[in-house]
C-alpha positions as CSV (number, residue, x, y, z in Angstrom):
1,X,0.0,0.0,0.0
2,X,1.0,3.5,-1.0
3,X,0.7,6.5,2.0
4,X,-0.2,9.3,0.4
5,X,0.5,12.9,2.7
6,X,-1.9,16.0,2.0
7,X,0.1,19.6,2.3
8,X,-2.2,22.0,4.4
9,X,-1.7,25.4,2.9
10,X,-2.9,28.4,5.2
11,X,-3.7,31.9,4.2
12,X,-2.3,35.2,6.6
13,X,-4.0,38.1,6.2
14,X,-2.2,41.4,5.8
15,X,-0.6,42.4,9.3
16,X,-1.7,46.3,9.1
17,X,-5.2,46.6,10.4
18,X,-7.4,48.3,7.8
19,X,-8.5,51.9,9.2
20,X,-12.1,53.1,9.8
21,X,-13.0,56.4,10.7
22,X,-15.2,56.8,14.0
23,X,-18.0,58.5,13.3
24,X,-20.3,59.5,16.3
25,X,-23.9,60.7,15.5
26,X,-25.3,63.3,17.4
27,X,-28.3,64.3,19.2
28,X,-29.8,66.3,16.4
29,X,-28.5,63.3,13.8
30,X,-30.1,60.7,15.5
31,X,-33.7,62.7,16.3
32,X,-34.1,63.6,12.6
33,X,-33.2,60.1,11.8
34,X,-35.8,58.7,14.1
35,X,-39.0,61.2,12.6
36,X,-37.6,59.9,9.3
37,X,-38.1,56.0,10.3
38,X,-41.5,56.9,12.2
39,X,-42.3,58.8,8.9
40,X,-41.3,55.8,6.4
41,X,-43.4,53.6,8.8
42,X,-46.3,55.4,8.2
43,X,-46.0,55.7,4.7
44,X,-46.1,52.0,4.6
45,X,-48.8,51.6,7.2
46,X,-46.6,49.8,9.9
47,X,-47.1,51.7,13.6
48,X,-43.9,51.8,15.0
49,X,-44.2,53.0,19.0
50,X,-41.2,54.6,20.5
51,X,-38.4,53.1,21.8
52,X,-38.1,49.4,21.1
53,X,-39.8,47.7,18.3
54,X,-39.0,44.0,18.5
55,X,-42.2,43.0,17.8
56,X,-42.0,43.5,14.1
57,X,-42.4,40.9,11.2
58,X,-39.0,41.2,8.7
59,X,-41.2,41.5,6.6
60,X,-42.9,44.9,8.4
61,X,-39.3,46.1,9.0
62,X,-37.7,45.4,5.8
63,X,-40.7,47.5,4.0
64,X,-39.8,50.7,6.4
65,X,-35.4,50.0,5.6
66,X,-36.8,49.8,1.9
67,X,-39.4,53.1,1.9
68,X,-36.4,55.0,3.2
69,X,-33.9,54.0,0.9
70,X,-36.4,54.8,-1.9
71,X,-36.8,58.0,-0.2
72,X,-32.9,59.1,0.3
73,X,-32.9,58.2,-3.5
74,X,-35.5,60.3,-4.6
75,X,-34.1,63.2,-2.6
76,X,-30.4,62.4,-4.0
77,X,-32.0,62.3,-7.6
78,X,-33.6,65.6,-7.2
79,X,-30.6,67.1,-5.5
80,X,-28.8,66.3,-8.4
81,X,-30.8,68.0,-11.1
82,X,-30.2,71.4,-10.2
């Protein structure tokens, strides 16, 4: 019988750590995004309450992410033509 060997080859990843700036949100930034989310929410008829909303269906919460993406692109497009 022939023993055959396998070679084990292993990948390193670069040593320097891959910078990311720390961006903080503030106060204002974080109220205006949450009337944005409460206002998404009612566009598509979901009734979000403040606070924590674990209670949602992906489904429920995926259709708010998606009505304000559609809305930041709207805004971008129309920024854009002037």
């Amino acid at each position: 019988m022939k023993k055959t060997t396998t070679t084990k080859t292993t990948t390193t990843r670069s040593s320097q750590p891959k910078s990311t700036p720390s961006v903080q949100p503030t106060a204002q930034g974080r109220d205006t995004l949450e009337r944005f989310k409460m206002e998404a929410a009612s566009e598509v008829g979901v009734q979000l309450k403040n606070g924590y909303n674990g209670n949602l269906t992906s489904k429920q919460a995926g259709a708010i992410g998606g009505q304000m993406v559609k809305k930041m692109i709207d805004s971008y497009k129309k920024g854009n033509k002037s």
